[in-house]
Structures are given as structure tokens and as C-alpha cells.
C-alpha positions in Angstrom: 48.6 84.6 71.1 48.7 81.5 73.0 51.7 79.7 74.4 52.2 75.7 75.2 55.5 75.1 77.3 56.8 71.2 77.2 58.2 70.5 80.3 60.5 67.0 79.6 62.8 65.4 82.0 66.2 67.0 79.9 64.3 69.8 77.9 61.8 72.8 77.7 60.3 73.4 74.8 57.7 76.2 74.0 55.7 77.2 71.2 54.0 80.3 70.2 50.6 80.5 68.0 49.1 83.3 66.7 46.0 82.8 64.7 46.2 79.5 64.8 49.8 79.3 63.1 53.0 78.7 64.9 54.6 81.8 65.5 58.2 81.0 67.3 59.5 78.0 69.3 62.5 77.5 71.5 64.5 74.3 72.6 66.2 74.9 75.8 68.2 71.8 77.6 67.7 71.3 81.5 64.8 70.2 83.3 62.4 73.3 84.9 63.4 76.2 85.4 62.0 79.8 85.2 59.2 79.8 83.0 58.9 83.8 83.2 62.0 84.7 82.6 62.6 82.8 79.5 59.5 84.2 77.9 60.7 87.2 78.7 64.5 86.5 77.2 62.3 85.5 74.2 60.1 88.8 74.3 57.1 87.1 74.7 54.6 89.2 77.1 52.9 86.7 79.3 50.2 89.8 80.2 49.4 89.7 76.5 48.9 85.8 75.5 45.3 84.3 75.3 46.1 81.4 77.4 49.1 79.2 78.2 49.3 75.7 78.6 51.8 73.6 80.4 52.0 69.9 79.8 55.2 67.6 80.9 57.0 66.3 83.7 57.6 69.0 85.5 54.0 71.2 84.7 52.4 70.1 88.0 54.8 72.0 89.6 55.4 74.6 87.9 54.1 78.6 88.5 54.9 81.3 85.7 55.0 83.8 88.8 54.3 86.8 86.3 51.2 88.8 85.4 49.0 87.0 82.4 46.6 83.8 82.5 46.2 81.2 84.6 48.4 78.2 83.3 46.1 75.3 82.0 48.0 72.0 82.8 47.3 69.9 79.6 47.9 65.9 80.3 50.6 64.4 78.1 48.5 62.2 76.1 46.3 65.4 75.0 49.4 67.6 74.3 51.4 64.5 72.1 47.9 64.2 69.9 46.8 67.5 69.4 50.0 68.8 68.5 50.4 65.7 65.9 47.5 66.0 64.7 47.7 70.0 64.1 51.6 69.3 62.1 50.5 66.1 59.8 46.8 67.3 59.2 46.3 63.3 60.1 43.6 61.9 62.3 43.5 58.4 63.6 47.2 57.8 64.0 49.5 56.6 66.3 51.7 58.9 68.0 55.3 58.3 69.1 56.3 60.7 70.9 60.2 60.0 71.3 62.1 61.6 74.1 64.2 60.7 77.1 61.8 57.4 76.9 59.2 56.9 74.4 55.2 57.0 74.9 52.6 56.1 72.1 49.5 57.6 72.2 46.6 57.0 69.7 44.8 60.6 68.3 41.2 59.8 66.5 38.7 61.9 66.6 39.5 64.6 69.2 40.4 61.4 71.8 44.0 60.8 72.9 44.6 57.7 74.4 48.2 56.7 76.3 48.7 53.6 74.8 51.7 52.4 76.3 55.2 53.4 76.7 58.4 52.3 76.7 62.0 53.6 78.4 63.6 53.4 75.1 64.3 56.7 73.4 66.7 59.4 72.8 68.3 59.3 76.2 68.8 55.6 75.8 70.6 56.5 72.3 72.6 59.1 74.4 73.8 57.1 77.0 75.1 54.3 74.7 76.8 56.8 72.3 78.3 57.8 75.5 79.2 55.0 77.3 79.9 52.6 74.0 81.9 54.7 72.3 82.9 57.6 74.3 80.6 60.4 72.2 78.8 62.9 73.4 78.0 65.0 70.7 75.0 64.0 69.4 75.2 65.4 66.2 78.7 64.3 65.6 77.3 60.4 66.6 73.9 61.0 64.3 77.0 61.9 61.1 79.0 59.2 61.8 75.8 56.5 62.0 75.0 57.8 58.8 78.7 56.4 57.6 78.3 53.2 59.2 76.9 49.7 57.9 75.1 47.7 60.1 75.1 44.7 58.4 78.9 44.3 60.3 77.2 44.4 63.6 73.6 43.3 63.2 72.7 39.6 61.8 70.3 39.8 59.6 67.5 37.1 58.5 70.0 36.7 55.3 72.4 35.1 57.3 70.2 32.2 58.3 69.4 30.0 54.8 66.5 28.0 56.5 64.7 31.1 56.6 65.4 33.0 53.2 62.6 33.6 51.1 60.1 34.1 53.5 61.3 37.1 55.2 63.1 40.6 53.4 66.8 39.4 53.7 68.5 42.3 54.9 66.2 42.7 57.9 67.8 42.7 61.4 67.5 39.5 62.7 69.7 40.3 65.9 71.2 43.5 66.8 74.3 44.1 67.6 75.2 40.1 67.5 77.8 39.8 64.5 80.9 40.0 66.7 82.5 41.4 63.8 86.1 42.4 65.1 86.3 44.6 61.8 83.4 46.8 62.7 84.5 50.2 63.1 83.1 53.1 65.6 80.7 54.4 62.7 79.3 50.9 62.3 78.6 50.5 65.7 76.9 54.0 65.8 74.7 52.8 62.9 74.0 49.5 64.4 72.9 51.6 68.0 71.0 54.4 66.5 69.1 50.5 64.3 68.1 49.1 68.3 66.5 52.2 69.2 65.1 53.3 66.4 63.3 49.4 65.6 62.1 48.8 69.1 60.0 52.0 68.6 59.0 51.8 65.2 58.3 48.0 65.8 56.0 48.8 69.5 54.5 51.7 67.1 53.4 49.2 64.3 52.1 46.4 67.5 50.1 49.5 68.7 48.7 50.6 65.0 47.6 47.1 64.0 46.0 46.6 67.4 44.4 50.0 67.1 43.4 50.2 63.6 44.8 53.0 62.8 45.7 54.4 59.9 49.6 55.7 60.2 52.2 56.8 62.5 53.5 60.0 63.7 57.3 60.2 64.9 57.5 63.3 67.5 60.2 64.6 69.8 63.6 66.1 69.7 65.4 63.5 67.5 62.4 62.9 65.3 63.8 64.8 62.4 67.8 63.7 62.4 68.8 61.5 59.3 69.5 58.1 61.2 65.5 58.5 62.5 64.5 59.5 59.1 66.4 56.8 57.8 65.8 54.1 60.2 61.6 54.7 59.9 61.9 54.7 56.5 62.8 51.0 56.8 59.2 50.4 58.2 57.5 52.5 55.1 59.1 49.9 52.5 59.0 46.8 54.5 55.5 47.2 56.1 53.7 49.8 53.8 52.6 51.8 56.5 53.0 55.8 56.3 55.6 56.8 59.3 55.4 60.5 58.9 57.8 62.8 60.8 56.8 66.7 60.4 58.4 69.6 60.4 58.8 71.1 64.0 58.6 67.6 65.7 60.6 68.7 68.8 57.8 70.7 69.5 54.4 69.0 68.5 53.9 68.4 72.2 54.3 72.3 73.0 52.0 72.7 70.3 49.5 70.6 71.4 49.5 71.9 75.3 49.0 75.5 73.3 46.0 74.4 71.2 44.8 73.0 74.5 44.9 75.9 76.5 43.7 77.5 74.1 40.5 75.4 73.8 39.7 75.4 77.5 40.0 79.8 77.4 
């Protein structure tokens, strides 16, 4: 067995693989903590795994303190593109791998390159569903996004004549600029989860075209909601451009950090 821990800035998550197939994973919220004892609340016997690797914000700092290997710190940009690469089966891709920010990393060829990154992501979706219209629920904002229309917040390039024709017309122009009194709380959450979900898709699409690559890979906690599923599939009709989010996103960077240690042992 080999276990990869993702240490994030608001989450652990760890993965399990055994014979090269993923055997458990665990989300659990907070930033550190005791690496030992949560193996051990998940009955995982740190004396028995192959290796373990540790990649994150937190891994340089971090000491299992228990019997078992020595931890193999995996950088990010190794851990986001191995474990992509391992869920899609994809090589040559761009990954985007969303979580409190967002960093892009391109996988080809057993390389992983950090790209660039942006501080856009899922905390910056939190913290307006929070502050913009009081939710903090994330799964009650992501249901009532999926009710809302953002054409009664966001101007699209159908509202401006001069340019019709030449452009899709139902593609955002400006977010969030309608100043549509009528727009109700599930509009807005549609028209918020539309800004960050298009300024990643859109720096992932900058980064594939200046790469070459062939597709992108959406990784990371919220990867798999339906306003991300939703909002990428925008990209696949308008650009023609495979956005693939796989099963067990949360943890493709867990995933990666185990195939890693796993590598090096």
C-alpha cells in the first residue's frame, strides 16, 4: 500500500493505493493537523504502507511521528500531474488544479511544469457566497446557482448589436454588470459561481494554446459540483476543447503525491 496526503491551506486529503488502484480517500476540513492519528481513525497502518508521500502547503512541516516510512515530500506541480494524469488516462494536458486559489500546471511526458497560478478558486467562491449573499453552505449556494439565470446579472456580447455575429451571443461579455434590480439571490449565485468558474477555464485555455496541449483537466474539491460541470461545459461547446473533470478530483493531488512516493521507494 502506498499513501499520498494533500496538505491544502483549508483541507487534508489522503489517498490510499493498493496495486496501483485507489483503495480509500478521506476529505477532512482544517489546515494540518495530526497526520498519525487520522490514519489511524481511518485504520490505515502506517508500519505497513510501502511509502507515503506528502505534498501541499503544509508537507514541509509536517512529521507522521509514528513507526512506518520516511515521508517523501512530493512538490505540487508533480503531485497535481501525476495524479491527473493517473484519473483521465490523458497525457499532455493542462492541469487546473482548483482550490482555495487555483494553479495550472502542464503534465506531458512524465514532466510537470507550474505554469502559473492565480488566487481565484473555491475560496474566492466561498467568500462571496458568504459575504454577497449571506450563504455559507456551499452545497445549498452550488443548488441554488443551478436555479439561477445569469443572463439577469451578466451582459452578454448579445446585448451589444455592433458586435453580433461575430461572437456566440449568449457569451458573458461582463459579469455581474446588468444592474438588474429584478435579479434574485439564485441569479446572483449563478452569475458568481460564472466569474470564477470563466476566469479559470479562460487562464486554462491561455495556458493550453500557449502550451500546445491537447486538453484540460479540472482538479480539486469543487471540480465535480454541477455549477463547475456546468460552467466548463460552456468552454467544450464554445472552444471545442476537451475540459475533462474525473471521478475523485478532490483528490488527484493525493493521488499523485502517492504514485510519487511510490516511485522514489
Amino acid at each position: 500500500m502506498i499513501i499520498g496526503i494533500d496538505m491544502g491551506a483549508s483541507a487534508v486529503k489522503l489517498a490510499a493505493l493498493e496495486d496501483g488502484k485507489l483503495a480509500l480517500t478521506h476529505y477532512e476540513p482544517g489546515r494540518g493537523g495530526d497526520i498519525a492519528a487520522l490514519c489511524e481513525r481511518l485504520g490505515l497502518d502506517l508500519s505497513r504502507a510501502r511509502a507515503v508521500g506528502l505534498a501541499g502547503l503544509s508537507a514541509a512541516n509536517t512529521s507522521l511521528g509514528a513507526p512506518g516510512p520516511e515521508p517523501v515530500r512530493v512538490t505540487e506541480p508533480e503531485a497535481i500531474g501525476r495524479g491527473a494524469v493517473l484519473l483521465t488516462g490523458r497525457d499532455d494536458v493542462i492541469v487546473a488544479s482548483v482550490g482555495t486559489g487555483t494553479a495550472f500546471v502542464h503534465a506531458k511526458e512524465g514532466v510537470f511544469t507550474h505554469l502559473c497560478g492565480t488566487g481565484v478558486g473555491a475560496g474566492t467562491l466561498t467568500g462571496l457566497a458568504q459575504r454577497v449573499l449571506g450563504i455559507s453552505d456551499m452545497r445549498r449556494f452550488d443548488a441554488l446557482a443551478m436555479s439561477g439565470n445569469t443572463n439577469r446579472v451578466d451582459l452578454t456580447i448579445g446585448d451589444f448589436v455592433e458586435m453580433h455575429g461575430q461572437l456566440a451571443a449568449d457569451l458573458t461579455s461582463s459579469n455581474l454588470a446588468r444592474l438588474n434590480p429584478d435579479a434574485t439571490d439564485a441569479d446572483w449565485a449563478a452569475g458568481l459561481c460564472t466569474l470564477v468558474y470563466q476566469v479559470i477555464g479562460t487562464m486554462s485555455l491561455i495556458a493550453l494554446q500557449g502550451c500546445g496541449a491537447k486538453a484540460v483537466v479540472i482538479t480539486g474539491a469543487v471540480a465535480e459540483t454541477a455549477p463547475s460541470r456546468a460552467n466548463f461545459k460552456r468552454f467544450v461547446d464554445g472552444y471545442g476543447i476537451d475540459y475533462l473533470i474525473p471521478g475523485h478530483s478532490a483528490f488527484a493531488t493525493a493521488i499523485g503525491a502517492a504514485l510519487a512516493a511510490g516511485e522514489a521507494g
